[in-house]
BALOBA-1460 file (C-alpha; in Angstrom, 3 decimals):
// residues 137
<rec num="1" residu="x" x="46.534" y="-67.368" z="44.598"/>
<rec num="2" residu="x" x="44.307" y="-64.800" z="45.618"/>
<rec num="3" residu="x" x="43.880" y="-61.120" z="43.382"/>
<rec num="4" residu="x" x="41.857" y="-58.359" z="43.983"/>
<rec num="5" residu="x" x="40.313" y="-55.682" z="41.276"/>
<rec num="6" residu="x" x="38.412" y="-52.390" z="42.824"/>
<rec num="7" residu="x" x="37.080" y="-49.219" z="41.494"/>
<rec num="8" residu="x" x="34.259" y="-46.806" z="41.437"/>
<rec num="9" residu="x" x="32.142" y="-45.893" z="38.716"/>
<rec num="10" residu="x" x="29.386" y="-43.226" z="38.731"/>
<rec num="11" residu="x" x="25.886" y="-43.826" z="38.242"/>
<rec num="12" residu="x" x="26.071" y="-43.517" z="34.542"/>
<rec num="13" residu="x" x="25.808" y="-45.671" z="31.650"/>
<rec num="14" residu="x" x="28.877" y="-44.458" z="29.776"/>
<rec num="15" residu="x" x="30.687" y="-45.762" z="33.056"/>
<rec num="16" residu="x" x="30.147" y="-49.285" z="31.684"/>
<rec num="17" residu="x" x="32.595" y="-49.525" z="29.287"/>
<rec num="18" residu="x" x="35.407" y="-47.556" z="31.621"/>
<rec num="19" residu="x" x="34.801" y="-50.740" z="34.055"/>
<rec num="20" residu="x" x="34.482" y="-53.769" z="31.575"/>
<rec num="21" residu="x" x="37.811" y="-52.570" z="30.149"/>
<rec num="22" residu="x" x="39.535" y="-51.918" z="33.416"/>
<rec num="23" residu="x" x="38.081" y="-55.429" z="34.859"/>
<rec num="24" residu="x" x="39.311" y="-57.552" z="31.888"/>
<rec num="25" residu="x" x="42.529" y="-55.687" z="32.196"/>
<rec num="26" residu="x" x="42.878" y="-57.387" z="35.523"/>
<rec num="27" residu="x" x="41.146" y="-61.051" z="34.676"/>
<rec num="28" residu="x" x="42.892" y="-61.127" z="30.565"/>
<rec num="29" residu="x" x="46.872" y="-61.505" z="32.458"/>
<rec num="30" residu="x" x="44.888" y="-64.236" z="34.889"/>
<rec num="31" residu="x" x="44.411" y="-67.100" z="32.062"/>
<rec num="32" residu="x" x="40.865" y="-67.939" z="33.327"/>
<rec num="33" residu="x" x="38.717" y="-70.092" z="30.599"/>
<rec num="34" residu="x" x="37.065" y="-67.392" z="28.372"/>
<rec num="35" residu="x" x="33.433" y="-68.285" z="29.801"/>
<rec num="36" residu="x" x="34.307" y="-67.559" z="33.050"/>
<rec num="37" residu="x" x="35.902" y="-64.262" z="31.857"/>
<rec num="38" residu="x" x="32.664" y="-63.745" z="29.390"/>
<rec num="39" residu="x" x="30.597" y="-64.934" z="32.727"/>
<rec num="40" residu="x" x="31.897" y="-61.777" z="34.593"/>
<rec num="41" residu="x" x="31.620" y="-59.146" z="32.320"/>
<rec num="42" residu="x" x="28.058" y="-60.111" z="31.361"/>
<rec num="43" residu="x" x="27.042" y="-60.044" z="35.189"/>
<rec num="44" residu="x" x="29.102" y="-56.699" z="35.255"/>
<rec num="45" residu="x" x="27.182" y="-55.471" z="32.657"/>
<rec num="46" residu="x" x="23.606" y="-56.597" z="33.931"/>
<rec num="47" residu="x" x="23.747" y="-55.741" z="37.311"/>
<rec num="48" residu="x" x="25.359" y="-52.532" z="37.133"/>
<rec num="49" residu="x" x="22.691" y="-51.649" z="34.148"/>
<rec num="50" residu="x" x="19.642" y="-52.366" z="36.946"/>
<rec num="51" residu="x" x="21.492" y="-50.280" z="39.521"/>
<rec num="52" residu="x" x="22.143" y="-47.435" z="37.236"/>
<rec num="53" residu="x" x="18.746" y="-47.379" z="35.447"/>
<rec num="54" residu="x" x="16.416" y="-47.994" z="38.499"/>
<rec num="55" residu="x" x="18.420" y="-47.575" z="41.933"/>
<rec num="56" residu="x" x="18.355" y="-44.063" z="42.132"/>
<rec num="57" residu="x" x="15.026" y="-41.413" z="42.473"/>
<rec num="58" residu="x" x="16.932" y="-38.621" z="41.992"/>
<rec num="59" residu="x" x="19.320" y="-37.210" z="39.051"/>
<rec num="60" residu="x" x="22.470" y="-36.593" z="40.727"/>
<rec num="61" residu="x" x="25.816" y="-38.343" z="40.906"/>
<rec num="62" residu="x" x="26.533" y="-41.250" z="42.895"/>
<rec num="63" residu="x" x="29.706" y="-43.682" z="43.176"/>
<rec num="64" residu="x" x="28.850" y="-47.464" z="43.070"/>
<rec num="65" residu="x" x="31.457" y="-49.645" z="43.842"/>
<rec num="66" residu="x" x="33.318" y="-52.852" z="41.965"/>
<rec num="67" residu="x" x="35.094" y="-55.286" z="43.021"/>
<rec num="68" residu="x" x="35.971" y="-58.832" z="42.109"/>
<rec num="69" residu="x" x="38.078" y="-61.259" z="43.790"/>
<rec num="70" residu="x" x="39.581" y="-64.492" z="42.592"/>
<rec num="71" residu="x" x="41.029" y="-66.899" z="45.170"/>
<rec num="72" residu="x" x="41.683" y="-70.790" z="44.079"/>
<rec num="73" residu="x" x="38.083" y="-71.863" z="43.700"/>
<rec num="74" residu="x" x="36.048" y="-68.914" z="42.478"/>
<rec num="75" residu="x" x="35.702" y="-65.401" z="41.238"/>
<rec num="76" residu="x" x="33.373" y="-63.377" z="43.452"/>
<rec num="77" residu="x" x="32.365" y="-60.265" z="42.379"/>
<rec num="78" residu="x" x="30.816" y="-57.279" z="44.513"/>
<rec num="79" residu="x" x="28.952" y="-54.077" z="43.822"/>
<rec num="80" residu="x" x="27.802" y="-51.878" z="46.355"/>
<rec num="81" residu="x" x="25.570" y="-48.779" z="45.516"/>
<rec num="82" residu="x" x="23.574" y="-46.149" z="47.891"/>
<rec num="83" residu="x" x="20.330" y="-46.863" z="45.556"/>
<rec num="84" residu="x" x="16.819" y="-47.737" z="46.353"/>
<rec num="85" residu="x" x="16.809" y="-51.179" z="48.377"/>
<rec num="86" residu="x" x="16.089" y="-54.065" z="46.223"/>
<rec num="87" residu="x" x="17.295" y="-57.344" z="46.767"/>
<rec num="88" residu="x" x="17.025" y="-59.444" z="43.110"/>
<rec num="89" residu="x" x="16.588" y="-62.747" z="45.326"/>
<rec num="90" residu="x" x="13.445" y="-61.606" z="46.110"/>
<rec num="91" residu="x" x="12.483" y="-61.914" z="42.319"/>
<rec num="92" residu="x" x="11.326" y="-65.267" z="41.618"/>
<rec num="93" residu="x" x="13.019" y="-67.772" z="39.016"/>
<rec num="94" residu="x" x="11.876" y="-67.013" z="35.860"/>
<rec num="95" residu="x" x="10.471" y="-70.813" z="34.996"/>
<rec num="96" residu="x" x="12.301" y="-73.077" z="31.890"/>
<rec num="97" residu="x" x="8.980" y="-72.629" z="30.051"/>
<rec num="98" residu="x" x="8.512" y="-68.812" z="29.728"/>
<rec num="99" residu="x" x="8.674" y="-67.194" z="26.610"/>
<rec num="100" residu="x" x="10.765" y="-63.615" z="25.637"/>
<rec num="101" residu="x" x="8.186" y="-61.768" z="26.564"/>
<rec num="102" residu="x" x="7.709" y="-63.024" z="30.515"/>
<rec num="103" residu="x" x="11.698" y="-63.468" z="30.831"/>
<rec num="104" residu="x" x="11.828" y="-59.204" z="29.569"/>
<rec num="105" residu="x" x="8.739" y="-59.029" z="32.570"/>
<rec num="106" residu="x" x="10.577" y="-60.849" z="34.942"/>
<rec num="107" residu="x" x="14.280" y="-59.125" z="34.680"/>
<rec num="108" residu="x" x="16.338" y="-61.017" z="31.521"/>
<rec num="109" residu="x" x="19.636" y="-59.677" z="33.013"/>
<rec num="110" residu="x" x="18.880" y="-61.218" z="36.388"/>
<rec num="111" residu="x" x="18.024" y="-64.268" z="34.552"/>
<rec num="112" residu="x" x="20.728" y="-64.204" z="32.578"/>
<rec num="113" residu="x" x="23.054" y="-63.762" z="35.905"/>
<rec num="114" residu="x" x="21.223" y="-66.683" z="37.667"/>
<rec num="115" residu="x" x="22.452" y="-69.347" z="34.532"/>
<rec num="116" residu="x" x="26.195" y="-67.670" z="34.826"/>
<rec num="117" residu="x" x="26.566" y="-67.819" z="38.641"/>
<rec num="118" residu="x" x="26.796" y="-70.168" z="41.473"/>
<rec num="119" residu="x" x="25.998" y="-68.505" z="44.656"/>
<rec num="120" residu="x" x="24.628" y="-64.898" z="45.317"/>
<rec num="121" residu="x" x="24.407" y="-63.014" z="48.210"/>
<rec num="122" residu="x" x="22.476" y="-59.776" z="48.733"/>
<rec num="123" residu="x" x="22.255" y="-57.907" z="52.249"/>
<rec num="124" residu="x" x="21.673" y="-54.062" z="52.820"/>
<rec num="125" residu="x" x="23.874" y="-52.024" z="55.625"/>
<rec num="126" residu="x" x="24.781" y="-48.760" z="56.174"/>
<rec num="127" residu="x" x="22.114" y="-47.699" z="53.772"/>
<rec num="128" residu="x" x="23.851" y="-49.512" z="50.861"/>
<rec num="129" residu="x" x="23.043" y="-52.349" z="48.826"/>
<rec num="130" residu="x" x="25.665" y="-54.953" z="48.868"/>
<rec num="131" residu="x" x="25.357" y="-57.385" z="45.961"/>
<rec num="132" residu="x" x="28.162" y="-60.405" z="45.630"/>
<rec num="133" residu="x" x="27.574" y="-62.805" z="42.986"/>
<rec num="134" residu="x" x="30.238" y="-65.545" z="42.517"/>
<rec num="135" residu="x" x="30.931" y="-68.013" z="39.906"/>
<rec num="136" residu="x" x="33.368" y="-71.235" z="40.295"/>
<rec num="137" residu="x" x="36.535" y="-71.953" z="38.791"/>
């Protein structure tokens, strides 16, 4: 088994809810365990939030692109933007005893994305970011 989702959203915040719906469109017909399906959406949400907010210096339009992919072990999902480089690897791992107010100083979505995932992968080319985070089955 092996299914593919893509599309392009612009660098707006409205865009959000155009892609959660279109992405659980794909995943609902799948059967996945709701957490995995909860898992994607809130690293859908998170990531494309800090790439929308803080990739871009300037105010006008720019097409960031979504994919996920689910072969027999794990859905991987992609996003690829023309942003500012920034890796969130580079960020360290925000540490079991910090309270709310370091985890909102040290990136809560990127936390959040680090408990939900098992591998990520970040590498810049062609003057892109290229994010893939993927979680297992």
């Amino acid at each position: 088994m092996s299914e593919k989702f893509n599309c392009k959203i612009k660098n707006d915040l409205g865009e959000l809810a155009k892609v959660s719906k279109a992405a659980n469109e794909f995943l609902e017909p799948l059967n996945l365990d709701p957490k995995i399906v909860y898992g994607v959406n809130l690293i859908l949400e998170e990531m494309l939030t800090n790439v929308i907010t803080y990739g871009y210096e300037d105010e006008g339009t720019h097409e960031i692109d979504v994919s996920i992919g689910l072969d027999e072990d794990e859905v991987s999902i992609v996003l690829e933007d023309d942003g500012a480089p920034f890796n969130p690897l580079s960020l360290p791992w925000a540490s079991h005893s910090a309270d709310a107010d370091e985890l909102m100083e040290e990136g809560l979505g990127i936390h959040f994305v680090r408990n939900m995932m098992n591998a990520m992968q970040y590498r810049r080319e062609d003057e892109k970011n290229i994010l893939e985070v993927c979680i297992d089955l």
